[in-house]
DRENTORBA-688847 format. One record per residue (C-alpha): residue number from 1; residue in one letter; x, z, y. Coordinates in Angstrom, 2 decimals. Example, Ala and Ser with C-alpha at 12.3 -4.5 7.8 and 13.67 -1.06 7.14 Angstrom:
! DRENTORBA-688847
+------+------+---------+---------+---------+
! resi ! resn !      xx !      zz !      yy !
+------+------+---------+---------+---------+
!    1 !    a !   12.30 !    7.80 !   -4.50 !
!    2 !    s !   13.67 !    7.14 !   -1.06 !
+------+------+---------+---------+---------+
END
This chain:
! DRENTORBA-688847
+------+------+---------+---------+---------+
! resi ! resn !      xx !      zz !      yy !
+------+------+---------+---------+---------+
!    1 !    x !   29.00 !   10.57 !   -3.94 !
!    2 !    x !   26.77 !    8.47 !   -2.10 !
!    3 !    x !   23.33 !    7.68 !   -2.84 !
!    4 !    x !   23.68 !    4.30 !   -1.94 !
!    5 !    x !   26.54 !    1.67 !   -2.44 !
!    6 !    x !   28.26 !    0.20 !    0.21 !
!    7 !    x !   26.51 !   -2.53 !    0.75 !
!    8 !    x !   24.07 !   -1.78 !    4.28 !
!    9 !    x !   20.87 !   -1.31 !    2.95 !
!   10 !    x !   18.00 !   -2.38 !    3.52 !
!   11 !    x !   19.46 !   -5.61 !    2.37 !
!   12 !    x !   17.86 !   -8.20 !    5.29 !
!   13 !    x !   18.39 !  -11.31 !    7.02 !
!   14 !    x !   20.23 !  -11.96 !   10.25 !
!   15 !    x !   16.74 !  -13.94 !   11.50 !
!   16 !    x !   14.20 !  -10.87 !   10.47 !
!   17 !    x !   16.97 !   -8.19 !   12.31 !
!   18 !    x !   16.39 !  -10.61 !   15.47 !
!   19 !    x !   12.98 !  -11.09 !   15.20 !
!   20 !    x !   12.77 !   -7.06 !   14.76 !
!   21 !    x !   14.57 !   -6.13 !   17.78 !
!   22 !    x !   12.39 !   -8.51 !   19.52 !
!   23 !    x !    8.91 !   -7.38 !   18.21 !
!   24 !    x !    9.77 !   -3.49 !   18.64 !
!   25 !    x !   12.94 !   -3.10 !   20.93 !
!   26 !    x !   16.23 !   -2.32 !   19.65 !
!   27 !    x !   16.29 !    1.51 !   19.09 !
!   28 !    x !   12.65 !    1.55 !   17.72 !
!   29 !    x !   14.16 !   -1.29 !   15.35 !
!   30 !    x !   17.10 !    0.56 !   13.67 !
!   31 !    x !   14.96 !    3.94 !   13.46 !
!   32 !    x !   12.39 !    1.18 !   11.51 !
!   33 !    x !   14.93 !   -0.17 !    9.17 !
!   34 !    x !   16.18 !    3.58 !    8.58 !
!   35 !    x !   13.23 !    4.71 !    7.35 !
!   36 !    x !   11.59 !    1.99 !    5.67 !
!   37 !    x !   14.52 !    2.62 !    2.87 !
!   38 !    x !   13.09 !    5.94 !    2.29 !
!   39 !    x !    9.60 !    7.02 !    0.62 !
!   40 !    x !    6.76 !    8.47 !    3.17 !
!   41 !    x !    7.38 !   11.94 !    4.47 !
!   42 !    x !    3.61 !   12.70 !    3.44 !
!   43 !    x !    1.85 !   11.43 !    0.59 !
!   44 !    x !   -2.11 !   12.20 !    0.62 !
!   45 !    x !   -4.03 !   12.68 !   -2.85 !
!   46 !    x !   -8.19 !   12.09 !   -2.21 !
!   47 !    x !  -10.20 !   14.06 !   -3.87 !
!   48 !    x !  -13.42 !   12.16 !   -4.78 !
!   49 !    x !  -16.71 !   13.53 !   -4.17 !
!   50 !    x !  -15.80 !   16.84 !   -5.21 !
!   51 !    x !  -13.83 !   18.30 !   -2.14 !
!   52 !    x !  -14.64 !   21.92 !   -3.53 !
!   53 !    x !  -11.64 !   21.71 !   -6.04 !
!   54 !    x !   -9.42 !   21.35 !   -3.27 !
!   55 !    x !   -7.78 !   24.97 !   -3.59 !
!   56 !    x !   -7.39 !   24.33 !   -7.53 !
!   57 !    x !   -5.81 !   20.89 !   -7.13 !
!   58 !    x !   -3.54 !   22.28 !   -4.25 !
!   59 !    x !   -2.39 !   24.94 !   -7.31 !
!   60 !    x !   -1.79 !   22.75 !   -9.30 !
!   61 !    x !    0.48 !   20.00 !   -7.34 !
!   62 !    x !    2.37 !   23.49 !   -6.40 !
!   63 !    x !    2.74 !   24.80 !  -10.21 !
!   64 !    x !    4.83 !   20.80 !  -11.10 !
!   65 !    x !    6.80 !   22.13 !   -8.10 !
!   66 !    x !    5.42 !   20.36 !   -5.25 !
!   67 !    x !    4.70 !   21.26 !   -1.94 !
!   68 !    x !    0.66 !   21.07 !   -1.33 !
!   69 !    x !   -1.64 !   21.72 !    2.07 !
!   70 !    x !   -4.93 !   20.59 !    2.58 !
!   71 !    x !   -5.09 !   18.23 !    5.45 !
!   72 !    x !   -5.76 !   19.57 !    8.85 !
!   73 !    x !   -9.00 !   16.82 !    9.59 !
!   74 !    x !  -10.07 !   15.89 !    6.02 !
!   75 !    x !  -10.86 !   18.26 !    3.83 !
!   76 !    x !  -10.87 !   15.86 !    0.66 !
!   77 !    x !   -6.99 !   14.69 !    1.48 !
!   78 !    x !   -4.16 !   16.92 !    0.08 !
!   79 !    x !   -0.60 !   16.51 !    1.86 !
!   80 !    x !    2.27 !   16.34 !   -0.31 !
!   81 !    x !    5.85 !   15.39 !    0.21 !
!   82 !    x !    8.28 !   13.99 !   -1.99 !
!   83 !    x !   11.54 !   15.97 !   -2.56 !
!   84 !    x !   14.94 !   13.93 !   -2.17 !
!   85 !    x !   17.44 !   12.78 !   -0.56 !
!   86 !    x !   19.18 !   13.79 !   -4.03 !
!   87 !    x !   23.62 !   12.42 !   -4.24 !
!   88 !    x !   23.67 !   10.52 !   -7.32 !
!   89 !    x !   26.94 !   10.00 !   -8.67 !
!   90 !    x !   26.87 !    5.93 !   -9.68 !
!   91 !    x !   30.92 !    5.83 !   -9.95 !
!   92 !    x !   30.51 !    6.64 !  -13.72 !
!   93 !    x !   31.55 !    3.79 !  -16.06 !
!   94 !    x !   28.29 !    2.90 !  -17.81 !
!   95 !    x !   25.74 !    0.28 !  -19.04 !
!   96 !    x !   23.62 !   -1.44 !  -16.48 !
!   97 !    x !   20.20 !   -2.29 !  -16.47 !
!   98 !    x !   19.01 !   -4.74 !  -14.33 !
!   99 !    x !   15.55 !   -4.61 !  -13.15 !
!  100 !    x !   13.18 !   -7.14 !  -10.37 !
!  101 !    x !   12.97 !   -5.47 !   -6.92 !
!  102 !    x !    9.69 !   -4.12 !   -6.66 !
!  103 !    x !   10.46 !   -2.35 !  -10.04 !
!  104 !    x !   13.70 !   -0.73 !   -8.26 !
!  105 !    x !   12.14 !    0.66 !   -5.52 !
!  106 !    x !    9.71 !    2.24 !   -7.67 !
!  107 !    x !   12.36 !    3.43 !   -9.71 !
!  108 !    x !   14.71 !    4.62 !   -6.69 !
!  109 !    x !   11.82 !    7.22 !   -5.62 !
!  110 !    x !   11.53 !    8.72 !   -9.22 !
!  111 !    x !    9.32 !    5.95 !  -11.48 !
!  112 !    x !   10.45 !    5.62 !  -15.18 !
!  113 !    x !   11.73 !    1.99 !  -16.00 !
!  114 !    x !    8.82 !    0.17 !  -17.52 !
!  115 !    x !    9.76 !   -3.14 !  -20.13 !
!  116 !    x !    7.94 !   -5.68 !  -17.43 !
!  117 !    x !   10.24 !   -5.09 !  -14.75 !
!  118 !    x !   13.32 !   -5.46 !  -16.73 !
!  119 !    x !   15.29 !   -8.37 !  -15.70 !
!  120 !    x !   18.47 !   -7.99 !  -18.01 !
!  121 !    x !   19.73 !   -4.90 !  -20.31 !
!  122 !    x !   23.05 !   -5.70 !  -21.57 !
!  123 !    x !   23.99 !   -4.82 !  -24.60 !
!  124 !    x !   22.21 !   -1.59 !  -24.50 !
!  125 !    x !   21.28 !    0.54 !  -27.42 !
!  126 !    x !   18.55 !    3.38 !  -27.85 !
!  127 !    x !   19.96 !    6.73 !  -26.33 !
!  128 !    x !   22.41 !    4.95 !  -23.93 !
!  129 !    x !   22.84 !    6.71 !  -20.48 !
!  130 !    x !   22.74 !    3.42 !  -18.15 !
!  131 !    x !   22.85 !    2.86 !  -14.53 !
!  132 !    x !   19.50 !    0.65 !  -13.41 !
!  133 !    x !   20.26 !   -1.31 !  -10.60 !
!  134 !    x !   17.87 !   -3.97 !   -8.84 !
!  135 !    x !   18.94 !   -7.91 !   -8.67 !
!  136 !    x !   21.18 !   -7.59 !   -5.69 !
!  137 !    x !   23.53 !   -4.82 !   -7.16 !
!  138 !    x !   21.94 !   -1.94 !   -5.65 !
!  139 !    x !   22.14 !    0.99 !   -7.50 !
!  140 !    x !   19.08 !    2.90 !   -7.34 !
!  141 !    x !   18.67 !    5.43 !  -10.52 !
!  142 !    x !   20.72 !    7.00 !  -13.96 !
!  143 !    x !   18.49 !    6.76 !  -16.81 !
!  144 !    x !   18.48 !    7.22 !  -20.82 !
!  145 !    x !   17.40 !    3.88 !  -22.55 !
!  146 !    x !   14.30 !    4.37 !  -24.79 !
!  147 !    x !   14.85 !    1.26 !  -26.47 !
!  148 !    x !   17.38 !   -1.32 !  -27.49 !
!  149 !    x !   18.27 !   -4.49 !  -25.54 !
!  150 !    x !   16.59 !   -6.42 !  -27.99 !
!  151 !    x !   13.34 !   -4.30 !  -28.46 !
!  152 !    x !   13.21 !   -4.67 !  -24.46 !
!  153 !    x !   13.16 !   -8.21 !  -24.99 !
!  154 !    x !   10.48 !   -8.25 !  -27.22 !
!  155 !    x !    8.02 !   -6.41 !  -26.27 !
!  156 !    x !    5.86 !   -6.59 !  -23.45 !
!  157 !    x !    5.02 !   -3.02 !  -22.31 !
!  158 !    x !    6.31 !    0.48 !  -22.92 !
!  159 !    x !    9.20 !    2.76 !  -21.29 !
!  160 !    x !   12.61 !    0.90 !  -21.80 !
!  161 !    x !   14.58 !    4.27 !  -19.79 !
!  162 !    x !   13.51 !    7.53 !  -18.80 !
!  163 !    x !   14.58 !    8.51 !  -15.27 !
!  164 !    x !   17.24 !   11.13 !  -15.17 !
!  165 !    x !   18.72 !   10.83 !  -11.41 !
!  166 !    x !   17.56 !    9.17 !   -9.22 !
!  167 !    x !   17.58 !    9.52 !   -4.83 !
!  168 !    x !   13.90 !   10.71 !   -4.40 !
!  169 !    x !   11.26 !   11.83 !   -6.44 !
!  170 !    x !    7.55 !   11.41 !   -5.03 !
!  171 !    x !    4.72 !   12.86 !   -6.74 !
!  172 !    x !    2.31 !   10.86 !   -8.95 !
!  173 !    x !   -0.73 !   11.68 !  -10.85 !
!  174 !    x !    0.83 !   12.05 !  -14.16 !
!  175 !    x !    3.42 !   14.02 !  -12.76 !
!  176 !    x !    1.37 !   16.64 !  -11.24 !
!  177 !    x !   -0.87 !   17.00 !  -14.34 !
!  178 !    x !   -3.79 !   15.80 !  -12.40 !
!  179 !    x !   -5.11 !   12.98 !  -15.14 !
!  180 !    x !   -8.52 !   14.87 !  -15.89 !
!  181 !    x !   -9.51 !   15.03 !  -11.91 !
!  182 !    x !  -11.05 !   13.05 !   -9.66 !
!  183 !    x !   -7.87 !   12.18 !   -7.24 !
!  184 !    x !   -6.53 !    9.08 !   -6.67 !
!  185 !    x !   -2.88 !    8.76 !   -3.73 !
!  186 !    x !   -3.97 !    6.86 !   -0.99 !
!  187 !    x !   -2.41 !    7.02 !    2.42 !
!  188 !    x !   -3.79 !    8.36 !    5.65 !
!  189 !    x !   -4.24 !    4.51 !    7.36 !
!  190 !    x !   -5.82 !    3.20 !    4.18 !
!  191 !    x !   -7.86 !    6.42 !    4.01 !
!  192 !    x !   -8.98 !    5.80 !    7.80 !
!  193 !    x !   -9.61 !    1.78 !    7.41 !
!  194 !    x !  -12.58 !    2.68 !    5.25 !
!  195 !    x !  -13.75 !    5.32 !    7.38 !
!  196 !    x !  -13.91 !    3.63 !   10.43 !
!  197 !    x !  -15.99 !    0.83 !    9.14 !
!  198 !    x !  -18.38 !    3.32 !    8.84 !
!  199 !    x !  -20.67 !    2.58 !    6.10 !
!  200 !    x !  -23.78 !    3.89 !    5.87 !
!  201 !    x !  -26.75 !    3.84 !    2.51 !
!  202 !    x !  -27.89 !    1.09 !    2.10 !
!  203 !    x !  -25.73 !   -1.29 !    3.92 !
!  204 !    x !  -24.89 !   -4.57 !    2.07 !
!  205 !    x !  -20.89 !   -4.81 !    2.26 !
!  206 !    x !  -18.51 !   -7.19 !    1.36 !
!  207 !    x !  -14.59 !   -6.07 !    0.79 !
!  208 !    x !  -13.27 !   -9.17 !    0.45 !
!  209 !    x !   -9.40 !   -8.44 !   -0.45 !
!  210 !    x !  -10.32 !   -5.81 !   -2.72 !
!  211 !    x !   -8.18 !   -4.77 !   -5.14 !
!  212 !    x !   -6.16 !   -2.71 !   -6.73 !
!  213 !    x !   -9.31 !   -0.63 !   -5.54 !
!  214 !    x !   -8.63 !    2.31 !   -3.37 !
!  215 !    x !  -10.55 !    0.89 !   -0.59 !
!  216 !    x !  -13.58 !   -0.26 !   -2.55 !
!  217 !    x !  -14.16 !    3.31 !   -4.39 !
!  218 !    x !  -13.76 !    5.14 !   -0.71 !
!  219 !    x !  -16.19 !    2.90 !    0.38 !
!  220 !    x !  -18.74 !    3.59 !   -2.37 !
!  221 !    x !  -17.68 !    7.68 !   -1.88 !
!  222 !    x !  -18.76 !    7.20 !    2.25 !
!  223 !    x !  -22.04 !    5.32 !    1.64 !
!  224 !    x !  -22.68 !    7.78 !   -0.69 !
!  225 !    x !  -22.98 !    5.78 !   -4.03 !
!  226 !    x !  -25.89 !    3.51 !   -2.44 !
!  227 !    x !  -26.34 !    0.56 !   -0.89 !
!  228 !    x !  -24.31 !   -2.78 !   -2.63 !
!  229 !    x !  -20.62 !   -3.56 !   -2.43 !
!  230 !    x !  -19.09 !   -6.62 !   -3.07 !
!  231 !    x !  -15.34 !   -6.50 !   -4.02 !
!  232 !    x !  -14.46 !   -9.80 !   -4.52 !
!  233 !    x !   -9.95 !  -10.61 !   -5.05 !
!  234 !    x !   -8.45 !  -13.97 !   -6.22 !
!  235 !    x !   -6.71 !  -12.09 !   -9.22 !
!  236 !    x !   -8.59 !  -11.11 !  -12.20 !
!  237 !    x !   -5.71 !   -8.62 !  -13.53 !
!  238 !    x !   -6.04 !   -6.69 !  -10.42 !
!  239 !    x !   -9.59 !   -6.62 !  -10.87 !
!  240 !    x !   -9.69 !   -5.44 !  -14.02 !
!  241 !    x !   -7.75 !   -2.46 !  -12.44 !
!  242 !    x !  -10.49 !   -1.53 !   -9.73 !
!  243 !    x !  -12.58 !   -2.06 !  -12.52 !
!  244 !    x !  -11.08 !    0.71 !  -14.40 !
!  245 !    x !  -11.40 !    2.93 !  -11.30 !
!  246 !    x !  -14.97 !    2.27 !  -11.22 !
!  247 !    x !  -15.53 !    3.14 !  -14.56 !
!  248 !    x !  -13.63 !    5.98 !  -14.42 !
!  249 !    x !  -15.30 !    7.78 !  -10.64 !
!  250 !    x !  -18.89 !    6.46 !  -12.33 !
!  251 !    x !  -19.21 !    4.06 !   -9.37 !
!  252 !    x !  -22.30 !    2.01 !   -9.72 !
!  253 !    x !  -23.03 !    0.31 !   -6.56 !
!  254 !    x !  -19.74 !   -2.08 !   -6.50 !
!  255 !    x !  -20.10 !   -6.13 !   -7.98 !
!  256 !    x !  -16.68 !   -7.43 !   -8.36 !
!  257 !    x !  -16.17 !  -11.30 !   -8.07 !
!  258 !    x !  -13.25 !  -13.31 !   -8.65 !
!  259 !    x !  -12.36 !  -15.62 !   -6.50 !
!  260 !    x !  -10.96 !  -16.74 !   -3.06 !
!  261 !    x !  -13.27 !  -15.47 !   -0.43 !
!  262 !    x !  -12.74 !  -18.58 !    1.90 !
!  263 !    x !  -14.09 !  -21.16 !   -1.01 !
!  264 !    x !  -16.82 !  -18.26 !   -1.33 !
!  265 !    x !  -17.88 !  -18.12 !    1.62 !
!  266 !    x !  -18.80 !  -21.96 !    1.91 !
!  267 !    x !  -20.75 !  -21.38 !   -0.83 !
!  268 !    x !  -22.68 !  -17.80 !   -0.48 !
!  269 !    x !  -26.08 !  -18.01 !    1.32 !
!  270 !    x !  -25.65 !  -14.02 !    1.96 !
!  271 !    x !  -24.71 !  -12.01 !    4.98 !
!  272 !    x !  -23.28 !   -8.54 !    5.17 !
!  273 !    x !  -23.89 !   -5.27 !    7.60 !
!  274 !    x !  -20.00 !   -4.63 !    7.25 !
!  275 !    x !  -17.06 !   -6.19 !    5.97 !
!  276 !    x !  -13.40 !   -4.99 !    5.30 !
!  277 !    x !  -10.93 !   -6.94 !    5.78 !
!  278 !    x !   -7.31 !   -6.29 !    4.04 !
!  279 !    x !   -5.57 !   -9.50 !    3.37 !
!  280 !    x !   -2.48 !  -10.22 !    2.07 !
!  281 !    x !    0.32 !   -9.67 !    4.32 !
!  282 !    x !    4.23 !  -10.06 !    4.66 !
!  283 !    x !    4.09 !   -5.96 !    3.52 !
!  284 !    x !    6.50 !   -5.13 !    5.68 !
!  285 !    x !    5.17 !   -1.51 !    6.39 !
!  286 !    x !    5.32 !   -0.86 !    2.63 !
!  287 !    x !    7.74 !    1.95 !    1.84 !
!  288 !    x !   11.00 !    2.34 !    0.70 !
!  289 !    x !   11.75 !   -1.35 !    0.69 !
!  290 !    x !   15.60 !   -1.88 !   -0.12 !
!  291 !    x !   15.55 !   -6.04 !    0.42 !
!  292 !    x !   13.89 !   -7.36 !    3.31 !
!  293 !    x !   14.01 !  -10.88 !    3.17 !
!  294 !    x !   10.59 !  -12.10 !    5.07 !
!  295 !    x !   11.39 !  -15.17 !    7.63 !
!  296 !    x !    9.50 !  -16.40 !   10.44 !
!  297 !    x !    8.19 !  -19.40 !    8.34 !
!  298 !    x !    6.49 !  -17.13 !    5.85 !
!  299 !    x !    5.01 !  -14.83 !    8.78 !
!  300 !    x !    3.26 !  -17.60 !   10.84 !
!  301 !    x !    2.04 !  -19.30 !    6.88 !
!  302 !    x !    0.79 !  -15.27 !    6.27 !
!  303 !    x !   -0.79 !  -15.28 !    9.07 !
!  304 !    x !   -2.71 !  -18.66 !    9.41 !
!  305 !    x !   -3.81 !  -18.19 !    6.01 !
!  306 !    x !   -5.19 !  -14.10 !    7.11 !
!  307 !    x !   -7.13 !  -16.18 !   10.49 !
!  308 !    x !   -8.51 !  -18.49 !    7.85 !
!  309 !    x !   -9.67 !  -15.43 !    5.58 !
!  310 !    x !  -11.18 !  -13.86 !    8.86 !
!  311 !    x !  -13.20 !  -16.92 !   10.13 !
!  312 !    x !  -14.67 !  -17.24 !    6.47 !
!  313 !    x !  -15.65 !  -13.67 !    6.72 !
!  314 !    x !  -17.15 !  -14.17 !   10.28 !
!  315 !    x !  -19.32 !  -16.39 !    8.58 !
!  316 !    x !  -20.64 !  -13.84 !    6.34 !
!  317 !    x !  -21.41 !  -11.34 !    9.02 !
!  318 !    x !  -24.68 !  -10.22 !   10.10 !
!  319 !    x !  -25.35 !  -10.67 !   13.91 !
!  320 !    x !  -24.50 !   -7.26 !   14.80 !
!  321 !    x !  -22.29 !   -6.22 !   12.06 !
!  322 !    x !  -19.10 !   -4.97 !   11.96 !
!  323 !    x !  -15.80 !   -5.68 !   10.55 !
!  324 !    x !  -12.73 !   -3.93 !   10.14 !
!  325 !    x !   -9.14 !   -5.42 !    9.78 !
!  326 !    x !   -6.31 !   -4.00 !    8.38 !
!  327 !    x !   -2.75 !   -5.02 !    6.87 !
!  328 !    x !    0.23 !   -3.11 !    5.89 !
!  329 !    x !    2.67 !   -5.14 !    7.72 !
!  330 !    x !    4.17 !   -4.50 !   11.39 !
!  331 !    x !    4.48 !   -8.46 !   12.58 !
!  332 !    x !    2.51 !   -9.02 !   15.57 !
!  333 !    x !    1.49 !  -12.36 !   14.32 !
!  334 !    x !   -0.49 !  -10.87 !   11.17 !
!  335 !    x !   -1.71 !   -8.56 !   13.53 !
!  336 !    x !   -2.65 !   -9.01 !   17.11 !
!  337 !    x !   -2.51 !  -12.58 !   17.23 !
!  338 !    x !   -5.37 !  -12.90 !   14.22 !
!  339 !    x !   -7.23 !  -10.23 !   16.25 !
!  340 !    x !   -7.04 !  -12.86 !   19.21 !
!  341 !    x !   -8.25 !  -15.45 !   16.73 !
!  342 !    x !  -11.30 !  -13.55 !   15.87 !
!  343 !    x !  -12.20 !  -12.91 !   19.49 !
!  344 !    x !  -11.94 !  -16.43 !   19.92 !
!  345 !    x !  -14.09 !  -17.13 !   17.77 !
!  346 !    x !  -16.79 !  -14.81 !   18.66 !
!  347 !    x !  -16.04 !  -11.62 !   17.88 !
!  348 !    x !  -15.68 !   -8.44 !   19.48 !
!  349 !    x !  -12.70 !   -6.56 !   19.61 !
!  350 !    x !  -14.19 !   -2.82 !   19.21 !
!  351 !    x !  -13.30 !    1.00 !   19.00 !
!  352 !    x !  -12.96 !    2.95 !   16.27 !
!  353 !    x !  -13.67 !    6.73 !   15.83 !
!  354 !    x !  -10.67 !    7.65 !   13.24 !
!  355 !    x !   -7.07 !    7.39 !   14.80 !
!  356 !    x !   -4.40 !    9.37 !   14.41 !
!  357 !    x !   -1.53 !    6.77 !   15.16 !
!  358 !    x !    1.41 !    7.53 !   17.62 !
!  359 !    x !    1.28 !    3.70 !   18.69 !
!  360 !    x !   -1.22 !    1.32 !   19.84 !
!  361 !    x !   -0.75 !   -2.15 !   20.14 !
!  362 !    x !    1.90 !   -4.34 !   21.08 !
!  363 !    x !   -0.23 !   -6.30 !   23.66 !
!  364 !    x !   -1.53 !   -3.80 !   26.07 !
!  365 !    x !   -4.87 !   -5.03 !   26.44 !
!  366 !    x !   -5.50 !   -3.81 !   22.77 !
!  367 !    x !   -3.88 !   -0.74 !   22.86 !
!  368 !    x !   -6.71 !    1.40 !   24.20 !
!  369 !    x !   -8.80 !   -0.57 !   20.18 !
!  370 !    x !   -6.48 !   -0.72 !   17.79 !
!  371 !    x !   -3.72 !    1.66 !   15.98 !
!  372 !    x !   -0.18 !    0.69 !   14.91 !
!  373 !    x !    1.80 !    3.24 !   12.57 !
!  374 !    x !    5.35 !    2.55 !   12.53 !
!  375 !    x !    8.20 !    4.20 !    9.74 !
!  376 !    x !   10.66 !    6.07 !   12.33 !
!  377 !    x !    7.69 !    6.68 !   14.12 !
!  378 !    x !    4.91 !    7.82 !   12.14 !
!  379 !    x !    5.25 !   10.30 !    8.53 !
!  380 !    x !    3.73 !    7.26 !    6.45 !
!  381 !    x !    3.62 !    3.12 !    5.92 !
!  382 !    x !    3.48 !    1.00 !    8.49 !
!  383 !    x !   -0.07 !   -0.07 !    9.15 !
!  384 !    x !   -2.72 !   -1.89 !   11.73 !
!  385 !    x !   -6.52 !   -1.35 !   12.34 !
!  386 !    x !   -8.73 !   -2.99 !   14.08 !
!  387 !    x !  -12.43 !   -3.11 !   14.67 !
!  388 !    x !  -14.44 !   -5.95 !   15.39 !
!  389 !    x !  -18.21 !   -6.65 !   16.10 !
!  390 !    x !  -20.36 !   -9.79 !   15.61 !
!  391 !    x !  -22.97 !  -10.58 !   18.52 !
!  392 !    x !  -26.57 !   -9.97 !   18.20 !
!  393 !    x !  -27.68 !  -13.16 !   19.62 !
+------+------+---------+---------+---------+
END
């Protein structure tokens, strides 16, 4: 049986498809929307600080029955790769649990079926094999229910189904029995945004979209656990997260703040020697994504709102200091177009030392500065970095 029903997934609008084959040309389009419904081909643990354990950790990931290498350039990234495409027969007459989108596609790639993301369960009892399929119909695992419909209902947190089949199943910390080391997943681009902006001890830097965190503890691991970083996010949940992750690595050089760093920055009387810049985006590079429904309105209101985040940060820049933006969207309008902003307004556009991209930029007078990765195209999300530098003067 299929993996998939028949329904042509990714699940996407007539205006995005358009606007696709516009922004990347029709063949580089489809071979896009193929692979975005798939998980990465590589996934990259980082090993923090303690790059020696590599060969253990690489045992390890290979003894849950994983593939494992040790990355060609950076000796504290491990390659993995999830294993899948697995049939999954869905024809079988049983109860369905319905879960919110972002809670199927972590489910489709392996993920257990966590109470919060459950939308609807039926009349399901404990022990029931069910069928877990996202709002739109799309079946995307077989699972055993942990718990009744109404327990579901009633509780906040907890496993409500244990994944039993499922299309692909990618590796996660748990999983490999990695809990007591220092090893967090983080991909190649979001591994290289932080090391091209290059910190150094003692810099004062701001990373000003911070969490969940990644980002913000690399940073701390580069500038060697000195200096001051300020991680500042709108959402205190989220920081609360990095929080943990701070706690947990023994990171003592990162302030969090909560709050939106355009209101901030009216109000700071600081500067900083670098800045990161990661703001929210359309997340259209995200992977596997089995509904695409993003429309032009909500790009162009992404992206004014991501110029406004960069001008604020401008403000907080050091003359001299540099900045680095990223997003893990493909849109040219989140990307190039705020990098045309910034220059604009005073900034630099830049090169940066870390690329390993198979695509530059859209407009060719970036393409020699910046680095695009592309699903179909690249073995990971899609992703954008650029580099910018404030005048001296």
């Amino acid at each position: 049986m299929k993996t998939m029903p028949s329904t042509r997934v990714p699940l996407i609008t007539e205006e995005l498809r358009e606007y696709l084959g516009e922004l990347l040309g029709i063949e580089t389009a489809e071979k896009y929307l193929k692979a975005i419904t798939t998980p990465m081909e590589e996934y990259t643990l980082h090993i923090f600080q303690k790059q020696e354990l590599a060969q253990e950790i690489i045992e390890k990931i290979e003894e849950n029955g994983f593939k494992a290498d040790q990355h060609p350039n950076f000796a504290n990234l491990i390659i993995t790769q999830p294993k899948g495409p697995f049939d999954v027969d869905y024809s079988e007459d049983l109860k369905e649990v319905i879960v919110d989108n972002r809670a199927a596609e972590m489910i489709y790639q392996g993920s257990d079926v966590f109470v919060p993301g459950v939308k609807k369960a039926g009349k399901v009892r404990e022990n029931d094999f069910v069928q877990i399929k996202n709002q739109r119909g799309i079946s995307v695992a077989k699972a055993k229910a942990m718990m009744s419909h109404k327990t579901i209902l009633s509780k906040r947190k907890g496993i409500a189904a244990k994944n039993l089949e499922s299309p692909y199943k990618v590796p996660s910390v748990p999983q490999l029995e990695l809990e007591g080391y220092p090893v967090y997943f983080q991909s190649v681009p979001a591994y290289l945004t932080s090391l091209n902006l290059d910190p150094q001890p003692e810099d004062k830097i701001l990373d000003c979209c911070a969490a969940p965190g990644n980002k913000t503890v690399h940073l701390s691991e580069l500038s060697k656990g000195t200096g001051e970083i300020i991680a500042v996010d709108r959402s205190k949940g989220r920081l609360n997260h990095l929080e943990d992750k701070l706690s947990r690595f023994r990171i003592k050089n990162v302030k969090t703040v909560v709050g939106n760093i355009i209101e901030l920055s009216k109000e700071w009387n600081v500067k900083f020697d670098k800045i990161l810049v990661d703001p929210p985006c359309t997340a259209l590079g995200l992977r596997p994504r089995l509904i695409l429904g993003t429309d032009k309105k909500t790009i162009k209101a992404t992206s004014d709102y991501q110029k406004a985040i960069l001008f604020a940060c401008e403000q907080l820049l050091k003359p001299g200091g540099e900045l680095v933006y990223s997003t893990c969207t493909i849109t040219k309008e989140e990307n190039e177009s705020v990098i045309n902003q910034a220059i604009e307004f005073g900034l630099e556009i830049v090169d940066h030392n870390y690329k390993t991209s198979k695509m530059g930029s859209i407009d060719v007078d970036f393409s020699p500065y910046v680095q695009r990765f592309l699903p179909g195209q690249d073995r990971t999300l899609g992703y954008f970095i650029a580099k910018l530098k404030k005048s001296k003067s």
